[in-house]
C-alpha positions, 0 to 999 in steps of 0.5 A: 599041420603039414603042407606040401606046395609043388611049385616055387614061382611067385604063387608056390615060394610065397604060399610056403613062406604063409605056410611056414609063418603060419606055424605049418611044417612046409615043404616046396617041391621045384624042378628048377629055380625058386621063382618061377616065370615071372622072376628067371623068364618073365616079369623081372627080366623083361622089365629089365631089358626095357630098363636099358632101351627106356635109359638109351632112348632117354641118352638119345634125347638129352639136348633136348633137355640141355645135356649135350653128349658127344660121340656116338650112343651105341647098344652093348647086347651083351651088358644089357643081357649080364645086367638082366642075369645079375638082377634076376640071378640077385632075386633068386638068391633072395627067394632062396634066403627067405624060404630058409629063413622061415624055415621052408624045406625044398626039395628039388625035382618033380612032383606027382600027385599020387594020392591025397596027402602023397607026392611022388618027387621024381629027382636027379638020378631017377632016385624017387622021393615020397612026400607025405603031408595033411593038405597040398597046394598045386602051383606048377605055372604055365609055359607058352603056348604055340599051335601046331600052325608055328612049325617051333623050332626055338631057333627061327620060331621062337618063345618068350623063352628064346626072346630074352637069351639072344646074342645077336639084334636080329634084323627083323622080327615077326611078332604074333600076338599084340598082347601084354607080351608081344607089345613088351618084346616088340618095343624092346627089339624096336628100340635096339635096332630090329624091324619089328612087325606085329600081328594081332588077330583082334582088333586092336592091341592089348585087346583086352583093355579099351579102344582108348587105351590101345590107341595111345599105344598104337600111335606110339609103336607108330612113331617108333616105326612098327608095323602092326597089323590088327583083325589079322590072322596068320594062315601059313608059315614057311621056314628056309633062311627067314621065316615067311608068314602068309596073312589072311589079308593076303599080305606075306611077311618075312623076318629073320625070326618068328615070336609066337606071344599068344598066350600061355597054358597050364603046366599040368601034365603028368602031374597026377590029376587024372589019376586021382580025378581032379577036375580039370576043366578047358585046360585049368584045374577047377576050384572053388572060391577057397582055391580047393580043388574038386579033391578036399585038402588039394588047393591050386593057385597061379595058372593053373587055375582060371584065373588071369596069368599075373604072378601077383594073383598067383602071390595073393591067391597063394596066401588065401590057399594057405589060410583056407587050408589051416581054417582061415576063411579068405577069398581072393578080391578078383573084382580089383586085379591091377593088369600091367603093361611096361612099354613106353608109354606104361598102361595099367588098369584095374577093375572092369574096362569101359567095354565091359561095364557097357556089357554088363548093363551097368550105368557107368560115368567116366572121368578122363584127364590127359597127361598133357595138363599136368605140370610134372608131366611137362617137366620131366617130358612126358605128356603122353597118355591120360587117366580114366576113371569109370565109376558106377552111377552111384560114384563108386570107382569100379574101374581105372586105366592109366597110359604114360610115364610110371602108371604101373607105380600110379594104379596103386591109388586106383587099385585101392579105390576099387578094392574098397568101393571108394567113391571118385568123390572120396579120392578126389577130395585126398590133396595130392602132392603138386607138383606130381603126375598123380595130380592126374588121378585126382583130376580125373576123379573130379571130372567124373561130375565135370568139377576139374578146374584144370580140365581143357 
C-alpha cells in the first residue's frame, strides 16, 4: 500500500509517520517546513513569546517572595524572538528526524490533486513531479482569514503571521478578535510595554467558553490595563500614520498597528478538488466519520475539514485517516477535545460548556472550586481562577473548564474523564497528591453532590 499525504503541519507529518509505522510506503508533499502552523507560526512560537513575558512578570514580583533584585528589569525583543526561533527551528528539525527515521519520503513543493491516486507536485524551478499512490490524505491547513473591511497590508494591518516576526514594541495595538488568538497576542504585547485594545464583536472573550470563565479572564487583562470592548463591532478602517478603526458604538480607536485574529480559513485553493468533484462545503472539505472525502481513497484531516482548528485533532484525526485507509476501522472522539488558552491566567476545557449543555436540553450538575482554597495555589502565588465539573444527571462528567496557573497540564485529568464517560464520583474518589493544584479537580468533582469538605 502507498499512501500520499499533502501536507507536514501536526496532521499531515504524523499521518506519514502511522503510515509509515503501519508498513505503508509514505510520501509527504510540503511546500515549506515540516511542521506546519502550530509548530513555525503558531502554537509553539507563541507559547514561547508568553514563556518570556510569564518569567519577566514572575522577576518583577520576586520581593514579594523574598527575592530581592537590584537594578532595572528590562525586555530584550531581540533574545526573546532568537529564543523562539531556536525552539521552533530545534522542533523542525526533530520533525524532520523522525519522518526519515521511519522511513517517510518528502517531497518539497505543492501538491495538486489531479485524479484519484495522482498528485501533480509543482517544484522549484516550474520543474512537475507526478505521485502516484493507492490511497491520499489532504492536510493542507489554514491560514488566516481577513475580510475585505481590513484593508491588509501586513505592515500596518496585520496577521498572526506578522505578530510573531516584529522588531520593534509597537506603541499601541488594535486587536480584533477576542478569541484564543487575539487574547494570546494581546497579553503578550501587554506584558511588554504596548497599549493593547481589544474588540470582540460577542459578548464576551473567548465566546466560545462560558460566561464564567471568560469573566476570570476579563478581570485579569483589566488589571493588567487593556482596554476590551465586547458585543462591538468594527465598521470602518482608516490607515495614514496609524491605523484609526470607527466602532459600532461610535467610538474610534487609533494605534500604530491593526491585528485582524478573526479566525482562520481552509487552505484549499487550487488544490484540485473542484476538478475531481470533491465536495466542498461552506469552505471545508466534507468527510465522513472515517475522515474520507466524498472521492473513495481520499481522506482529509486538520483544517480543512469541519472540525475545530487544533493541531491535536488534526494529529489524532490523521491517525484515524491512516488506519481508515489500510482498513482499520476508528473514529475520531470528538465529544472529548481539550481547547487550550496560554494567558495568564491559563484556560482549558473539555466537553460540552455549561451554555451548551443548557442548549441540548440535558440536566446538568455542576461542581465548582476555586483556586483560592488550595494550598499549593497559595505557595506558589497563584490563587486565580477555579475548576468546573458539568456532569449529566447520572454523574457522568460530560464537560470540564479550568482557569489558573498550569490548567492546560490539569485538563489532561478531565480530558480522560470525558473520553470514558467517568463518573465525578469515580475521579473524585482517586487520592490526589497534597499538596498540589490538582486537589482542585477532585474538589470540584466532590462538589457536584455538595460533599467537599473544603468547599467555602
Amino acid at each position: 500500500m502507498k499512501i500520499a499525504v499533502i501536507g507536514g503541519g501536526p496532521g499531515g507529518y504524523v499521518a506519514a509517520i502511522k503510515a509509515a509505522q503501519l508498513g505503508a510506503e509514505t510520501i509527504l508533499i510540503e511546500q515549506k517546513k515540516v511542521g506546519g502552523t502550530c509548530l513555525n507560526i503558531g502554537c509553539i512560537p507563541t507559547k514561547a513569546l508568553l514563556t518570556s513575558t510569564a518569567l519577566y512578570q514572575a522577576v518583577q514580583q520576586a520581593e514579594q517572595y523574598g527575592i530581592n533584585i537590584t537594578g532595572e528589569v528590562k525586555i530584550d525583543l531581540n533574545t526573546i524572538n532568537q529564543r523562539k526561533e531556536e525552539i521552533v527551528g530545534q522542533l523542525v528539525r526533530g520533525v524532520g528526524f523522525l519522518l526519515k527515521k521511519n522511513g517517510v519520503k518528502i517531497i518539497e513543493g505543492f501538491g495538486k490533486i489531479t485524479g484519484r491516486n495522482t498528485i501533480a507536485v509543482s517544484k522549484a524551478e516550474h520543474e512537475t513531479e507526478i505521485i502516484t499512490a493507492d490511497k491520499i490524505i489532504i492536510a493542507t491547513g489554514s491560514k488566516p482569514l481577513v475580510p475585505d473591511l481590513f484593508p491588509y497590508d501586513g505592515q500596518k494591518v496585520i496577521t498572526s503571521d506578522q505578530a510573531l516576526f516584529l522588531n520593534e514594541v509597537p506603541r499601541s495595538l488594535l486587536i480584533v478578535g477576542g478569541g484564543v488568538i487575539g487574547c494570546e497576542f494581546g497579553q503578550y504585547y501587554q506584558k511588554i510595554g504596548t497599549k493593547v485594545s481589544i474588540i470582540e464583536m460577542l459578548d464576551q472573550l473567548l465566546p466560545n467558553e462560558d460566561p464564567d470563565t471568560a469573566s476570570e479572564l476579563s478581570k485579569q487583562f483589566k488589571a493588567d490595563g487593556m482596554e476590551c470592548f465586547t458585543g462591538t463591532k468594527v465598521e470602518k478602517v482608516d490607515i495614514n500614520n496609524h491605523v484609526t478603526a470607527v466602532l459600532s458604538s461610535g467610538d474610534q480607536i487609533t494605534a500604530d498597528l491593526m491585528l485582524v485574529a478573526i479566525g482562520r480559513k481552509a487552505n484549499i485553493s487550487n488544490i484540485g478538488l473542484a476538478e475531481l468533484g470533491i465536495e466542498v462545503e461552506n469552505g471545508k472539505i466534507k468527510v465522513n466519520q472515517y475522515m474520507e472525502t466524498s472521492i473513495a481513497g481520499i481522506y482529509a484531516i486538520g483544517d480543512v475539514v469541519d472540525t475545530p482548528f487544533l493541531a491535536h485533532l488534526a494529529s489524532k484525526e490523521g491517525t484515524v485517516a491512516v488506519e481508515n485507509a489500510l482498513g482499520i476501522k476508528t473514529t475520531v472522539n470528538y465529544q472529548a477535545v481539550p481547547r487550550c488558552v496560554y494567558t495568564e491566567p491559563e484556560v482549558a476545557a473539555v466537553g460540552l460548556t455549561e451554555k451548551e449543555a443548557q442548549a441540548k436540553g440535558i440536566k446538568s450538575k455542576v461542581g465548582k472550586f476555586r483556586m483560592a482554597g488550595i494550598g499549593k495555589a497559595l505557595v506558589i502565588g497563584k490563587t486565580q481562577g477555579f475548576v468546573k465539573v458539568i456532569t449529566d444527571n447520572s454523574g457522568v462528567i460530560i464537560g470540564a473548564s479550568i482557569v489558573g496557573a498550569h490548567a492546560t497540564d490539569l485538563l489532561a485529568e478531565l480530558s480522560l474523564a470525558v473520553h470514558f464517560g467517568l463518573t465525578a464520583k469515580q475521579v473524585g474518589e482517586v487520592i490526589h497528591p497534597h499538596p498540589t493544584l490538582s486537589e482542585a479537580l477532585m474538589e470540584a468533582c466532590h462538589d457536584v453532590d455538595q460533599a467537599s469538605v473544603h468547599a467555602y
